[in-house]
C-alpha positions in Angstrom: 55.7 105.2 130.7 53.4 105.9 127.9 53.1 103.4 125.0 56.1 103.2 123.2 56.4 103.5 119.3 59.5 102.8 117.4 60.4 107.1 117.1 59.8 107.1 120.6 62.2 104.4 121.7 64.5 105.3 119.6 64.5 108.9 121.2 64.3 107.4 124.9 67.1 105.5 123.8 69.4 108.5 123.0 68.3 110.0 126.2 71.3 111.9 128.1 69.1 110.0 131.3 70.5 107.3 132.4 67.5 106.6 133.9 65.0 107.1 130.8 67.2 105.1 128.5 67.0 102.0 131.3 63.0 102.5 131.1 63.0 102.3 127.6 65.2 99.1 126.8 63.2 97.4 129.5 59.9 98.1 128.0 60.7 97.6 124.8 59.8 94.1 123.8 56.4 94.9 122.7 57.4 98.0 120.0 58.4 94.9 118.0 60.4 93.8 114.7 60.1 97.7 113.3 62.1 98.9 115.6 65.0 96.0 115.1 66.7 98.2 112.0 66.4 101.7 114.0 68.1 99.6 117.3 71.0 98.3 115.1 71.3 101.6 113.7 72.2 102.7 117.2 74.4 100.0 118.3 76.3 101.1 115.3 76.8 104.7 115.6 75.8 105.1 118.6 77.7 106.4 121.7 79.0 103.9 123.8 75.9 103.3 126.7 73.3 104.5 123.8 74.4 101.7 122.0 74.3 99.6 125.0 70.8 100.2 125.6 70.1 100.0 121.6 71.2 96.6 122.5 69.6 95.4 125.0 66.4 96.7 123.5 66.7 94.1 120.7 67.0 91.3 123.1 64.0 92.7 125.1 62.7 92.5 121.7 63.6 89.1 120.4 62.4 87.6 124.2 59.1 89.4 124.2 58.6 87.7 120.3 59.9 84.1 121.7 56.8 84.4 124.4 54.2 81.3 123.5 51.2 81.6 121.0 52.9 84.7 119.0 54.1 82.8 115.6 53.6 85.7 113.6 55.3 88.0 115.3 58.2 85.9 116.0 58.3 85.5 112.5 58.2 89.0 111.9 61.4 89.1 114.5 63.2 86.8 112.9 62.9 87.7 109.5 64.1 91.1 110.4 66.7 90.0 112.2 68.2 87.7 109.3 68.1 90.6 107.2 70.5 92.4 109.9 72.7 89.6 109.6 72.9 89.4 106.5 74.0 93.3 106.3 78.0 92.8 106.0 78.2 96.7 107.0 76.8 96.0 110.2 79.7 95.7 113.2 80.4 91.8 113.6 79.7 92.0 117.0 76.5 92.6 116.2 76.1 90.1 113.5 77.2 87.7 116.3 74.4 88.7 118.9 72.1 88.2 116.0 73.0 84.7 115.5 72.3 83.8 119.3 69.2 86.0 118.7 68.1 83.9 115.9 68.7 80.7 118.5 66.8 81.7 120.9 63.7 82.8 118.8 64.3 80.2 116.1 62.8 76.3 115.7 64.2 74.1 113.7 60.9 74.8 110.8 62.1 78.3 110.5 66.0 77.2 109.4 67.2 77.5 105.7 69.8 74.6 105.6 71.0 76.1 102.4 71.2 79.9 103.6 72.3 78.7 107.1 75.2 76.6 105.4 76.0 80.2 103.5 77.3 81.8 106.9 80.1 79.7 107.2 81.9 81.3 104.6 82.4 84.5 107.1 85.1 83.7 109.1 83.8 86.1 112.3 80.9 84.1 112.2 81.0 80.8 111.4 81.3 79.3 115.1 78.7 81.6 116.5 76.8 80.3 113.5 77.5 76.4 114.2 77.2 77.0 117.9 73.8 78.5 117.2 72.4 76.2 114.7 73.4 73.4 117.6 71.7 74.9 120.0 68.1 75.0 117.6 68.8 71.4 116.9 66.6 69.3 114.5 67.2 68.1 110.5 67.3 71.4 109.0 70.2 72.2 111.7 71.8 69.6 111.0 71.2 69.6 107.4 72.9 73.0 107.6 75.7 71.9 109.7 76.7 68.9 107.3 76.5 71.1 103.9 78.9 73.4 105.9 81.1 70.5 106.7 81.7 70.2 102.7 82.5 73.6 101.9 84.3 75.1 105.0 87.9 75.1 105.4 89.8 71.8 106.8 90.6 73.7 109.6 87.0 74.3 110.8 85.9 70.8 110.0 86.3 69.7 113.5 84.2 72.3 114.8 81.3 71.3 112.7 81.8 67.8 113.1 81.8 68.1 117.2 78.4 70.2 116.8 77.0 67.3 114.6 78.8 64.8 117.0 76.6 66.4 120.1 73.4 66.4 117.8 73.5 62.2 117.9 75.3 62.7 114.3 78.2 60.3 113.2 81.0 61.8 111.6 83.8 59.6 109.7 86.8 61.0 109.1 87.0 63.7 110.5 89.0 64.2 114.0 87.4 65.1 117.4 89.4 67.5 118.6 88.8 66.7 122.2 90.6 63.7 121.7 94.0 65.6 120.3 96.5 65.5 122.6 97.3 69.3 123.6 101.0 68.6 124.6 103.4 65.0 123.2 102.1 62.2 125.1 103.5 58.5 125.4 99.7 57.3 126.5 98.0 55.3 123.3 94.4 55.7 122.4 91.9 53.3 124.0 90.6 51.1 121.6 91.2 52.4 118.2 
């Protein structure tokens, strides 16, 4: 296959092959954060395995950036892909692949606490969002997680404080859920 720019994966992409479409997701890691927009564009409106392969192009995309010695173009990635998310037309499906994008290609430096904490406020997203910002780990993770403790809902408190809780963080006050009987119980809790 011949080097791929973003108009060309794009049109490999909405290939009536089967086989052409495959090729180009699989190659396309190296085309880069331009062609992240175009991609989503085609998960979007795209028919069902041309959105598919749209798809999978991003991952091929985000792995490619998370490779070692490429900081710049994993930033490049990731700030593309935060503006994505940040879209509220795109489909919340893809908003939530986006966030485990972000976790896979993110460290800890590259985490807003503030802007992070600003997710949790969209109820499709907020446990992909905690769930992510667990899995990156670190003080500006948990920064984020804790400001999103004070302004989400009492309902999603025990989420955030059991991704805090696995982080090493202690959280007063709020309830581990895992601990909630499921079903009436006569057994009394051990040491409390």
């Amino acid at each position: 296959m011949e080097e791929l720019t973003v108009e060309l994966l794009i049109a490999k992409i909405r290939d009536k092959d089967e086989k052409a479409r495959t090729a180009a997701w699989q190659a396309a890691g190296p085309v880069g954060a331009a062609a992240l927009a175009p991609l989503a564009a085609l998960v979007k409106d795209g028919e069902l395995e041309v959105s598919r392969a749209a798809g999978r192009a991003m991952w091929q995309i985000v792995r490619y950036s998370g490779r070692p010695g490429v900081r710049a173009e994993k930033g490049a990635v990731g700030e593309a892909l935060v503006k994505l998310l940040r879209d509220e037309q795109q489909p919340v499906q893809l908003r939530r692949d986006i966030v485990w994008m972000l976790s896979e290609i993110f460290d800890d430096d590259a985490i807003d606490p503030a802007g992070a904490a600003t997710l949790f406020a969209d109820v499709d997203l907020r446990e992909d969002v905690r769930a992510g910002l667990q899995r990156i780990g670190g003080s500006n993770a948990i920064a984020a997680l804790k400001a999103g403790l004070d302004t989400v809902p009492d309902d999603f408190k025990p989420n955030i404080a059991c991704g805090l809780r696995a982080l090493g963080v202690e959280v007063p006050n709020v309830p581990c859920m895992k601990l909630k009987p499921a079903k009436p119980t006569t057994v009394k809790p051990v040491g409390r």
